[in-house]
C-alpha positions in Angstrom: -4.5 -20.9 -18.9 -6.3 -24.1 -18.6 -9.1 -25.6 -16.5 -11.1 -22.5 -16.2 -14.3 -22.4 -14.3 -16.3 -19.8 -12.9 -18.8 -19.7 -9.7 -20.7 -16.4 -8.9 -21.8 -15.9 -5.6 -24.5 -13.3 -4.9 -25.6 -12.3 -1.0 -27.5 -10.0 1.0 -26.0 -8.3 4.0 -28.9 -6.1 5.9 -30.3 -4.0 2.9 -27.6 -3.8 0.4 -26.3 -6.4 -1.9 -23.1 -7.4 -2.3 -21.9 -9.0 -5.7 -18.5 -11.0 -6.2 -17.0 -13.7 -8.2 -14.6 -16.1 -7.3 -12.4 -17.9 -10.4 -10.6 -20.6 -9.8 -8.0 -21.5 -12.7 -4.1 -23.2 -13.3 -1.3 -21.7 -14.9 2.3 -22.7 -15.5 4.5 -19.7 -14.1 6.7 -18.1 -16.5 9.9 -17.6 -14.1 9.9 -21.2 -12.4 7.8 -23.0 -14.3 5.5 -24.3 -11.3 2.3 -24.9 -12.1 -0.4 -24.9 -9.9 -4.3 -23.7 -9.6 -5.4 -20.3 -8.1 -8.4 -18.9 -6.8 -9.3 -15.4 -7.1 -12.2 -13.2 -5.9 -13.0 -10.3 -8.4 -14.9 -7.4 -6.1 -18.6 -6.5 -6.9 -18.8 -4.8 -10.9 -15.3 -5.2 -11.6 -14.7 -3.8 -14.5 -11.5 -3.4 -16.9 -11.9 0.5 -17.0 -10.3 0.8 -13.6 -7.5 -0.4 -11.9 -7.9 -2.4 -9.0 -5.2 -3.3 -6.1 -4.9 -6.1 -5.2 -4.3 -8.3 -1.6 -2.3 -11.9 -1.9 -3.5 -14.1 0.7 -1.9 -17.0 1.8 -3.0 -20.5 3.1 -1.1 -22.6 6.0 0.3 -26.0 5.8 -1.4 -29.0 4.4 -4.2 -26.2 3.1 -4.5 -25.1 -0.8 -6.1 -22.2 -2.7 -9.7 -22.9 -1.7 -9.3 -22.5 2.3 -9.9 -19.0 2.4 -13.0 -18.9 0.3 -14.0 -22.2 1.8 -13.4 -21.7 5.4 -14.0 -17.8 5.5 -15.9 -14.7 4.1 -12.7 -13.4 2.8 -15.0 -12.6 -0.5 -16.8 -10.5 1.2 -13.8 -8.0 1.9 -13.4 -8.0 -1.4 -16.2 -6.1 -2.0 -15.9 -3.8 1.0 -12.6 -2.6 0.0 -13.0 -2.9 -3.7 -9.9 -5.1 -4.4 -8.6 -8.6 -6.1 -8.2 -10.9 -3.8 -5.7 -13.5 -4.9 -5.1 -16.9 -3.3 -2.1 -19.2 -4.2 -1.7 -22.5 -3.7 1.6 -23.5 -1.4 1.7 -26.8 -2.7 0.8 -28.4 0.9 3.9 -27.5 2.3 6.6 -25.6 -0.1 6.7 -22.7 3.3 6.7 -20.4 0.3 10.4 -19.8 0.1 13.2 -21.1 -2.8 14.6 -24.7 -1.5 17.7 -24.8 -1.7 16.9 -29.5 -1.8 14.3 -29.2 -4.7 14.8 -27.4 -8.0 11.5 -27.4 -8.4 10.0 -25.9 -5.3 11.2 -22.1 -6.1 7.8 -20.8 -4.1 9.3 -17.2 -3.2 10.1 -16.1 -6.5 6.5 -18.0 -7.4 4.4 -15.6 -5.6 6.8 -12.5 -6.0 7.0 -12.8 -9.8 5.2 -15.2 -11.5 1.8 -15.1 -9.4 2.1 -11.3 -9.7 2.6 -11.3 -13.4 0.1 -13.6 -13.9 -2.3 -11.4 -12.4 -1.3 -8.7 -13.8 -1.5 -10.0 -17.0 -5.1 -11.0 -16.4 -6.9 -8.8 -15.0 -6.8 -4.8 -14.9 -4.3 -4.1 -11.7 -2.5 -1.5 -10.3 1.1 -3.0 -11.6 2.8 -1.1 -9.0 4.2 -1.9 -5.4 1.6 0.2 -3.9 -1.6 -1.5 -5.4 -0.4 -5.2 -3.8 -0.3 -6.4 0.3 0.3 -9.5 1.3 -0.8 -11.7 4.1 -1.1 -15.0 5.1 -1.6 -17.8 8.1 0.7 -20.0 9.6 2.7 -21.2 7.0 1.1 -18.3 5.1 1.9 -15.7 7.7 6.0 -17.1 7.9 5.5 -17.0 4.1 3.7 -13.2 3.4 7.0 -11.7 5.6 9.6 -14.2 3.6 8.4 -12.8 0.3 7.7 -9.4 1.1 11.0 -8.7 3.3 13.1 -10.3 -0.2 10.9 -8.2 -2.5 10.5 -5.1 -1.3 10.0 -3.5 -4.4 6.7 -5.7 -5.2 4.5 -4.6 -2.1 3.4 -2.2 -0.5 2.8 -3.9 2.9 3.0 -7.3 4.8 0.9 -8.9 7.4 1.4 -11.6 9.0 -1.5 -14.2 11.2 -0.6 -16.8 13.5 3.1 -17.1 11.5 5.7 -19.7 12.2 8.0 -16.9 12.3 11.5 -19.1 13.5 11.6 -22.2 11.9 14.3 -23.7 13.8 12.0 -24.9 16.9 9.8 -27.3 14.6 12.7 -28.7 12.7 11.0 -32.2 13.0 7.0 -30.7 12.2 5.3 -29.2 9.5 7.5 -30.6 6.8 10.4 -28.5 6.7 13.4 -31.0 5.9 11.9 -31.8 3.0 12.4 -27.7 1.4 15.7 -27.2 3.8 17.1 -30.2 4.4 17.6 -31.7 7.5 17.7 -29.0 10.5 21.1 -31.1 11.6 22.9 -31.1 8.8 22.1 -27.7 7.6 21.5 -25.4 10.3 22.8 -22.8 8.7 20.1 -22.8 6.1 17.5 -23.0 8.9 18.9 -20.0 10.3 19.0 -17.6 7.0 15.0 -18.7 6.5 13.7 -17.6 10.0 12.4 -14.0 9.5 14.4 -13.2 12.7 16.9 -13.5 10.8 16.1 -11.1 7.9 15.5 -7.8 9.8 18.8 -6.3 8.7 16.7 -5.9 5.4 14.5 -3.7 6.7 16.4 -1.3 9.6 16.9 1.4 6.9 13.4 1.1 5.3 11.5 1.2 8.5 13.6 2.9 11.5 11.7 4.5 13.9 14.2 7.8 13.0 13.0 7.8 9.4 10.4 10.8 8.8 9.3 9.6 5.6 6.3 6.2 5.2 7.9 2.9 6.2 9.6 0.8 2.2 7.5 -2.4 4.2 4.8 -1.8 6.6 4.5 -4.6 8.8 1.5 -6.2 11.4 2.3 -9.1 13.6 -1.1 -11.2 14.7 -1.2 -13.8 17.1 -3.3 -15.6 19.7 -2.1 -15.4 23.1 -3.3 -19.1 23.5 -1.2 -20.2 19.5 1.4 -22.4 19.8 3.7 -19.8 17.6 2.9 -17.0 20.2 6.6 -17.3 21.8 8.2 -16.9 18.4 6.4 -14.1 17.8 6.9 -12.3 21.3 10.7 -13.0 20.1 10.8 -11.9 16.5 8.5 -8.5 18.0 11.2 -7.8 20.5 13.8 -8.5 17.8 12.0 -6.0 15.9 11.6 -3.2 18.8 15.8 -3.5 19.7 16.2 -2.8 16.1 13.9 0.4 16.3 12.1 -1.7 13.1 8.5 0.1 13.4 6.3 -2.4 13.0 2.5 -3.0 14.4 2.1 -6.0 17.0 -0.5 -7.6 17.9 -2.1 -10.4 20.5 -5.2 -11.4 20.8 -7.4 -14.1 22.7 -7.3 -17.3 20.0 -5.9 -20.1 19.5 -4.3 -21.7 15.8 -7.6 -22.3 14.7 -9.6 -20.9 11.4 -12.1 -19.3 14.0 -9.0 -16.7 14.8 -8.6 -16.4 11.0 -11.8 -15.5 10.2 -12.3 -13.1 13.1 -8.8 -11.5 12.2 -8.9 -11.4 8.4 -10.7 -7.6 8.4 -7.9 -6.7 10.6 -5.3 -7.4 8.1 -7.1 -6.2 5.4 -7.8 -2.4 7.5 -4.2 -2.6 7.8 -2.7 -3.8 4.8 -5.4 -1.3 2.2 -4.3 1.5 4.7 -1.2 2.0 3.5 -2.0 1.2 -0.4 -2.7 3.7 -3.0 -5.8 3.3 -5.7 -5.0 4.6 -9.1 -7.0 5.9 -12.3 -7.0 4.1 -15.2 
């Protein structure tokens, strides 16, 4: 680890105060070798004797690892749940999947393994698939369902704001030749990344006949007025034909980070509902 630094933050909400601290640090991942800074928010008296689950949380494209505690109070639910939250950085615009064009862009297995380990490693976790959710925005939310629907086995549930769910439709936008090549010459790749795409992955895990908990729990959030909204009604309906339960949700909003920060606690209620806390 190098580049350390530490800022506590301290605040008052009505009568009781709330305590967290948000590290900031860069590491060289173990499995791909990426490195990159991270930002982190230890919850209020975090201490090693327990074992805290923790919430990865995504930025869009052209963000980094300091949007959510910049542009949000996503700290704040740290506190209120009790939880590491844990923000990556995408590198701009890596869509948080393994490029098949740039050996060194390997951003699924990134977040899945090395981010994971990483944190793991560093602070006192619950190493287990259900002590970690995963959520994101835009490029974030395509990327939370990416790496959760591939690596099952890591988390316990996936949400998913304001997600460019199909690729395909933005082939000339947002960056994507550069991680996939161009959408004309290799549409086949274009079609295996769209999360539409993927649901054969989950039909067994999450059928609506299965009595037992969903392997991948799974919330949609959009707003009605987002420019991803008809991807989304598609992927949903994708998702209802193939008796996939899943939560879906629309709200008024727009692709904007006041739709964020309104739907963050959302993801969060969801996300810690279906997580399990752990003694030491």
């Amino acid at each position: 680890m190098k580049h350390l630094f530490v800022i506590i933050f301290s605040l008052v909400l009505s009568s009781n105060a709330v305590a967290f601290e948000v590290k900031s640090s860069t590491f060289v991942g173990q499995k791909t070798k990426i490195e990159q800074p991270i930002t982190v928010v230890l919850p209020d008296n975090y201490s090693s004797d327990k074992r805290y689950n923790v919430i990865y949380v995504l930025h869009g494209f052209s963000g980094n690892h300091t949007d959510w505690t910049k542009l949000t109070d996503i700290e704040q639910l740290a506190d209120q749940y009790d939880v590491i939250v844990v923000n990556p950085d995408g590198n701009y615009g890596a869509w948080y999947l393994n490029s098949p064009v740039l050996n060194d862009s390997q951003y699924e297995t990134y977040i899945a393994e090395d981010v994971v380990n990483y944190i793991d490693n560093t602070y006192s976790t619950n190493r287990s698939k259900v002590g970690r959710g995963i959520t994101g925005l835009s490029m974030g939310g395509y990327g939370a369902l990416n790496v959760a629907i591939n690596n099952q086995q890591v988390f316990a549930a996936v949400t998913s704001m304001s997600g460019g769910v199909d690729l395909r439709p933005f082939a000339a936008e947002f960056g994507i030749e550069k991680v996939l090549g161009e959408y004309s010459q290799y549409p086949q790749r274009w079609d295996n990344a769209s999360i539409i795409n993927n649901l054969h992955k989950l039909a067994a895990g999450n059928t609506r006949w299965k009595k037992t908990a969903d392997n991948l729990p799974i919330m949609l959030d959009i707003g009605v007025d987002d420019f991803f909204i008809e991807q989304n009604r598609e992927l949903h309906d994708a998702l209802l034909a193939l008796r996939i339960r899943h939560d879906y949700v629309e709200r008024p909003g727009i692709h904007d980070w006041h739709y964020w920060q309104k739907v963050i606690p959302y993801q969060f209620l969801f996300l810690t509902s279906h997580m399990q806390k752990i003694d030491k």
